[in-house]
PAKOL-845425 format. One line per 2 residues: for each residue x, y, z of C-alpha. Coordinates in pm, 1 decimal, decimal comma. Example, Ala and Ser with C-alpha at 12.3 -4.5 7.8 and 13.67 -1.06 7.14 Angstrom:
BEGIN
1230,0 -450,0 780,0; 1367,0 -106,0 714,0 $
//
This chain:
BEGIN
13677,9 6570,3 13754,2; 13384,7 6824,5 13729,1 $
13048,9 6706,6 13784,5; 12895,7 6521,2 13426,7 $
12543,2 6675,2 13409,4; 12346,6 6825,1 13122,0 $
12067,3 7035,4 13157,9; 11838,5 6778,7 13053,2 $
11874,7 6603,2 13352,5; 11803,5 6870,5 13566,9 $
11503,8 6959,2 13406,5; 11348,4 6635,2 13525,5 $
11380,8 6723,9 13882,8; 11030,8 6778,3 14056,3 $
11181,1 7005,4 14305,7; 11353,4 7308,6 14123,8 $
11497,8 7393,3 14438,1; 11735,8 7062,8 14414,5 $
11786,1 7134,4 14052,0; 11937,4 7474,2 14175,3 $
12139,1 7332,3 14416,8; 12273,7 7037,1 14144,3 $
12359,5 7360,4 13940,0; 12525,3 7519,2 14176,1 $
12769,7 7236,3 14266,9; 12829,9 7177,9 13924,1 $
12918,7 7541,3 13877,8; 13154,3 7520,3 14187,3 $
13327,3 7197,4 14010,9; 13368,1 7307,3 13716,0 $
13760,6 7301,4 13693,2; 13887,1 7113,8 14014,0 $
13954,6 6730,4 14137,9; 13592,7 6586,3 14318,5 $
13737,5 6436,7 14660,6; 13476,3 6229,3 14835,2 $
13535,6 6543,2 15109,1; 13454,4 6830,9 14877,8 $
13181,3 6627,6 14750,6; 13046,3 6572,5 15078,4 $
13104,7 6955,1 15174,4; 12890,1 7023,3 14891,5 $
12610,5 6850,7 15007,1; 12654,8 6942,2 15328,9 $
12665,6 7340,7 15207,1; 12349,4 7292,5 14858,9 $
12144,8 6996,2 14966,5; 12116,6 6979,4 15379,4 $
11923,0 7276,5 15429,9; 11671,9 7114,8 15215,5 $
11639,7 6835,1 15423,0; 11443,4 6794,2 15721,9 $
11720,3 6922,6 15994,2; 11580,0 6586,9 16243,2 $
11771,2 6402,3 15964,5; 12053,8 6615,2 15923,0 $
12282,7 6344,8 16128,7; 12313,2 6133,9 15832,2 $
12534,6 6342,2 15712,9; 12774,4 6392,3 16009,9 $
12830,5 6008,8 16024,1; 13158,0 5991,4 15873,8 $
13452,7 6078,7 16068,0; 13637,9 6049,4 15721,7 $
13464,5 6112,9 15417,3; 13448,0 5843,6 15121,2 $
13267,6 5757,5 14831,4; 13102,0 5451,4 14970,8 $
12977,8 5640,1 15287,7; 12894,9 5908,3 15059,4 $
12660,3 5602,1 14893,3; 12567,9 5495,2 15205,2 $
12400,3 5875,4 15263,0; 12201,2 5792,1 14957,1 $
12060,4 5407,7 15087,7; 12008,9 5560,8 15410,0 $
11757,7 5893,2 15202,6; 11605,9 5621,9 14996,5 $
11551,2 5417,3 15335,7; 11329,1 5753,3 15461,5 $
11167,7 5787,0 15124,9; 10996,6 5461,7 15153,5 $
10896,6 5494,7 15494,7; 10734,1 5824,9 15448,9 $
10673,3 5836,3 15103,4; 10786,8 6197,9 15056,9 $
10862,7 6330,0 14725,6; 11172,7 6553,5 14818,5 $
11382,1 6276,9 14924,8; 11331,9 6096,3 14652,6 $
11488,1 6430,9 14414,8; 11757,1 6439,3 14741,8 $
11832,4 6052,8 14682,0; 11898,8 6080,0 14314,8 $
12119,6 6422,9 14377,3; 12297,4 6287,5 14579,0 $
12378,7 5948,3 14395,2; 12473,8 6176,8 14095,1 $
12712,3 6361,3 14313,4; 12875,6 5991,2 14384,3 $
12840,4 5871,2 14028,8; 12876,6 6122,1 13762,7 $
13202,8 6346,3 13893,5; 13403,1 6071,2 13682,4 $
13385,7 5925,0 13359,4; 13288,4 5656,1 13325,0 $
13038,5 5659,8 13642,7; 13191,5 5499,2 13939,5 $
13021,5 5184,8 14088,1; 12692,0 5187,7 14274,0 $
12552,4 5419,4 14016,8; 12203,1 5430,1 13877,7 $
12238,5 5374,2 13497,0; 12281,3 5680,5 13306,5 $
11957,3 5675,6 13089,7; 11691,9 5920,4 13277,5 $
11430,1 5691,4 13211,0; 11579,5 5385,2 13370,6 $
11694,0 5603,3 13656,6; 11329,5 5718,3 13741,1 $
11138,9 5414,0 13689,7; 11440,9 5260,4 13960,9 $
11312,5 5509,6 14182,9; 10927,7 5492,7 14101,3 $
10978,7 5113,8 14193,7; 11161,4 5152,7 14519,3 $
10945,8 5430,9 14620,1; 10670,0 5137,9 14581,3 $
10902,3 4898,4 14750,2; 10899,5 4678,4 14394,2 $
11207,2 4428,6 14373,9; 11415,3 4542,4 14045,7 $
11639,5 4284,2 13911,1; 11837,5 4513,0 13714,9 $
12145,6 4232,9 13560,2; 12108,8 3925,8 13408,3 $
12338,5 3590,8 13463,6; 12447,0 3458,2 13193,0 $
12702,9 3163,8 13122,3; 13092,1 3197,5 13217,1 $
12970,3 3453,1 13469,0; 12868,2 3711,0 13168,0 $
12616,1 3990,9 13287,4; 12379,2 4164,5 13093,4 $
12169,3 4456,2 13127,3; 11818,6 4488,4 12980,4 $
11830,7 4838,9 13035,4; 12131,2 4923,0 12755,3 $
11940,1 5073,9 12474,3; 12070,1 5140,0 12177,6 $
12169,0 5595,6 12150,2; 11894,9 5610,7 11879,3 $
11585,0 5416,3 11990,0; 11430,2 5133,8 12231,5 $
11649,4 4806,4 12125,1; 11962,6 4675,8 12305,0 $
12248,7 4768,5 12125,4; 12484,0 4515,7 11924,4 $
12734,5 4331,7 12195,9; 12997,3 4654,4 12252,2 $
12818,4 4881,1 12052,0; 12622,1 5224,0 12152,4 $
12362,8 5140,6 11861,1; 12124,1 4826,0 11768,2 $
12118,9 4626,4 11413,1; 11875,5 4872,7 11320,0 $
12096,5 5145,9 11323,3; 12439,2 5057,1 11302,1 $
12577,9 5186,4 11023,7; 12857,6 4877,9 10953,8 $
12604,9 4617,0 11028,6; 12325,0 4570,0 10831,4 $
12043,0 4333,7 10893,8; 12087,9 4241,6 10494,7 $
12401,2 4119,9 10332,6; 12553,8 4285,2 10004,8 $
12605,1 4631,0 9933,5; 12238,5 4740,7 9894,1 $
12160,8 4612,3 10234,7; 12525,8 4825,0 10345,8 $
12308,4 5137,1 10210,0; 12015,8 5102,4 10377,7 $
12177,4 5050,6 10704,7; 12343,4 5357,6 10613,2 $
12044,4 5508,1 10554,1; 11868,5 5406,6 10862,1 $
12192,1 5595,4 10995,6; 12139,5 5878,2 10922,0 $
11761,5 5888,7 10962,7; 11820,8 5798,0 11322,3 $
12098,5 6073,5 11406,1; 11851,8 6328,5 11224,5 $
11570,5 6213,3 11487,9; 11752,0 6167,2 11791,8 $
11713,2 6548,0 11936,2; 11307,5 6495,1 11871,2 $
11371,5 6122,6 12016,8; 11532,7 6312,5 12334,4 $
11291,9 6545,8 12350,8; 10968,0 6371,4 12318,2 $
11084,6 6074,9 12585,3; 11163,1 6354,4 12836,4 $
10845,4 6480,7 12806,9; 10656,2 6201,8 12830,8 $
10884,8 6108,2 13140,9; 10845,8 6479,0 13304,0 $
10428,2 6458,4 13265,2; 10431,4 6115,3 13431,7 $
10737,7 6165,8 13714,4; 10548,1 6462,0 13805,4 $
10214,0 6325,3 13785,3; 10324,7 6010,5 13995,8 $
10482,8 6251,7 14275,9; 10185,4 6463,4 14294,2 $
9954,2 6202,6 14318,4; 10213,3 6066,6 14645,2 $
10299,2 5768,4 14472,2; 9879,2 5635,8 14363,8 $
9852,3 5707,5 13984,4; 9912,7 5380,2 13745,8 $
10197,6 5503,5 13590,2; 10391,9 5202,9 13577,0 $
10287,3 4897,0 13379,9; 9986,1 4731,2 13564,1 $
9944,0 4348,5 13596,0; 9541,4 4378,5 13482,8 $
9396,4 4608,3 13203,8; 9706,0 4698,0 13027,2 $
9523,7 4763,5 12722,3; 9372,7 5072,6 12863,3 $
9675,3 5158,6 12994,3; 9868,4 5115,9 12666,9 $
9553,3 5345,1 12464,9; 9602,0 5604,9 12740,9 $
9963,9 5633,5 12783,8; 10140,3 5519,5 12507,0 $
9893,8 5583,5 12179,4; 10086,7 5556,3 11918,8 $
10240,5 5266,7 12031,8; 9913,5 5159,8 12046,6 $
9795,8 5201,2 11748,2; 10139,2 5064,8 11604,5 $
10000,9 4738,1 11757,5; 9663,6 4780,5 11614,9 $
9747,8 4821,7 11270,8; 10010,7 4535,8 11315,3 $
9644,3 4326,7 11406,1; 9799,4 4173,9 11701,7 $
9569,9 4079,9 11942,3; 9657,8 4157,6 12273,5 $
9528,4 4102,7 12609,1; 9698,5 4071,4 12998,9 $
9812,8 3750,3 12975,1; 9971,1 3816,3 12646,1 $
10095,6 4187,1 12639,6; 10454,5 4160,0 12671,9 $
10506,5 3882,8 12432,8; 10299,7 4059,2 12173,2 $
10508,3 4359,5 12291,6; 10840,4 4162,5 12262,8 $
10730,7 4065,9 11934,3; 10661,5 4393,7 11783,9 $
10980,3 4564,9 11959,4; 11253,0 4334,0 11999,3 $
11235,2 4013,9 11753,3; 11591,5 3871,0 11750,2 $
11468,3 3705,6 11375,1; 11769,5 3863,5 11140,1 $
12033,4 3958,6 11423,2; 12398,4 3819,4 11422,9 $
12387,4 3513,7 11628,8; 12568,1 3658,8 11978,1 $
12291,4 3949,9 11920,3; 12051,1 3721,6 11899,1 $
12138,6 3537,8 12204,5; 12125,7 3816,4 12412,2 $
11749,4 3939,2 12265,3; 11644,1 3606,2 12358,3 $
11778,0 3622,1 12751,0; 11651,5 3949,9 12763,6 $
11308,0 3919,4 12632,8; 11281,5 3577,3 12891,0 $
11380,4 3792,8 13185,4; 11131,3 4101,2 13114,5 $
10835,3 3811,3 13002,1; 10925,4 3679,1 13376,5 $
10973,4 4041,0 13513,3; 10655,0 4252,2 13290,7 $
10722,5 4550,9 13465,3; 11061,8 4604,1 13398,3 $
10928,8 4675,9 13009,1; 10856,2 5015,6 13089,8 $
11162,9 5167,8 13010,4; 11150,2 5021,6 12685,0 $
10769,8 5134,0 12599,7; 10845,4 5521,9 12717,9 $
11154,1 5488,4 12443,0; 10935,5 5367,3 12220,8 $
10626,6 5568,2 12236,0; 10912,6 5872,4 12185,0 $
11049,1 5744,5 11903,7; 10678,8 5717,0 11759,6 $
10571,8 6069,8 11889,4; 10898,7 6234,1 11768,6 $
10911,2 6055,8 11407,8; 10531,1 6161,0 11404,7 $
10666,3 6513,2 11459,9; 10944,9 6509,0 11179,4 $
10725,9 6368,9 10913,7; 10480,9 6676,1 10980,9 $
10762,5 6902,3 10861,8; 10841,8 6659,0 10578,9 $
10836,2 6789,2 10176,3; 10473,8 6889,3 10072,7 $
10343,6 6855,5 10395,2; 10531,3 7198,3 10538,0 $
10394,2 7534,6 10463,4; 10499,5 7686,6 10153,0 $
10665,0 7377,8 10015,7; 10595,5 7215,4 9708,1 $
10530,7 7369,0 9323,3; 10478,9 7758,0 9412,9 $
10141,3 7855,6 9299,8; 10063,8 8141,0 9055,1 $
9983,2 8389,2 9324,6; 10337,0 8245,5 9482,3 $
10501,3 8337,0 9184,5; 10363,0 8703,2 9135,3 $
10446,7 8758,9 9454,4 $
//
């Protein structure tokens, strides 16, 4: 059971110095068991000496080492973090929740979900001691997650599927066999974006991490309850103007719903999908903030499908009919 971690991931770390040390113990893992006491040996050996050694003892709790101690270790960081509001142990926190979580597939219990975006904005919000009410209870005891997005963009994926309506290839949003090929289109579209759809969401979420840890926790990164249209303009533009040229008219009191609208309309979906767009969309119009994730996704999939149709037919360098001149040449 090595240690599940790409190099994305680490790139998102503020502190390189953890990233090293996450490296390092994945290195050291790479082809032997993770016991709950090697793991803890590792982060007694990579990740102590970059703690502050007057909290060193939370480490030398445990007479025996286990997995939910070695979770307890990460309540007890993210306890410090919000009562001094230092940036390190919030990169310490998450390393050492990934340690617990990711050194078996799937991640064991207690982890944050696996979608980098989710995971920070978890963070951001208990750094800011915000409430996150990350399930939803449905009937016959059914949970749901509003943070499941679908591989390929911002919507929840079809009940136990990795991809939405949109995108799933064997369920098209129109019957018959030309509404087969454009989901398969759609398909493939979406697998051809989804390295620029990676790409652009981790930047946005590295420029506004870091900005919100340099700034000790002050810059409106997260949704705000009042002027959210200058928020949206300045952070998310394209998504912006996606709602401008849609001419919805949007203001504080109607944002998410106009959001909702635009993003994640049920209208068309198989009727247990639909059910589950509805719950969702009540619980983040009750909960605003917790439409953040969703918006980064989005904006990426805007800013990377922006990028992709720059290098489309005529539009790249050299293509189309060669000139005269092209031909001599």
């Amino acid at each position: 059971m090595p240690l599940y971690l790409d190099d994305e991931f680490l790139d998102t770390f503020v502190y390189e110095e953890v990233a090293v040390a996450l490296w390092a113990i994945r290195l050291h893992v790479h082809d032997v068991a993770v016991t709950p006491a090697l793991a803890l040996r590792l982060i007694k050996q990579y990740l102590m000496p970059l703690l502050d050694p007057e909290h060193w003892h939370l480490l030398h709790k445990q007479r025996r080492a286990t997995w939910d101690g070695i979770w307890m270790i990460c309540a007890e960081l993210g306890f410090l973090m919000g009562k001094s509001n230092d940036p390190l142990l919030a990169d310490l926190r998450i390393a050492v929740e990934v340690i617990h979580s990711h050194t078996t597939l799937p991640p064991r219990t207690f982890t944050f979900p696996t979608v980098i975006e989710v995971t920070y904005f978890i963070s951001m919000c208990s750094q800011l001691r915000i409430p996150v009410q990350s399930q939803i209870r449905a009937e016959y005891g059914q949970q749901i997650d509003p943070f499941n997005f679908c591989t390929l963009c911002w919507r929840h994926p079809l009940p136990g599927r990795k991809l939405c309506a949109e995108h799933a290839p064997g369920t098209p949003l129109q019957v018959g066999e030309e509404g087969k090929r454009a989901a398969a289109a759609r398909y493939k579209s979406g697998m051809r974006q989804r390295g620029h759809f990676d790409k652009s969401v981790n930047r946005i979420l590295t420029r506004e991490v870091t900005e919100f840890h340099e700034g000790l926790f002050t810059p409106a990164v997260l949704l705000p309850e009042r002027g959210i249209t200058n928020w949206l303009s300045h952070r998310r533009p394209l998504l912006w103007q996606w709602i401008e040229e849609q001419q919805h008219i949007l203001n504080d009191e109607s944002a998410v719903e106009v959001l909702l609208d635009l993003l994640h309309k049920p209208d068309g979906l198989p009727p247990k999908a639909q059910h589950v767009y509805r719950l969702i969309n009540q619980h983040l119009q009750a909960n605003p903030m917790l439409i953040w994730p969703m918006l980064i996704r989005a904006e990426g999939w805007l800013q990377s499908r922006a990028d992709m149709q720059k290098r489309w037919g005529g539009k790249r360098p050299g293509a189309g009919r060669p000139t005269r001149s092209d031909v001599r040449r």
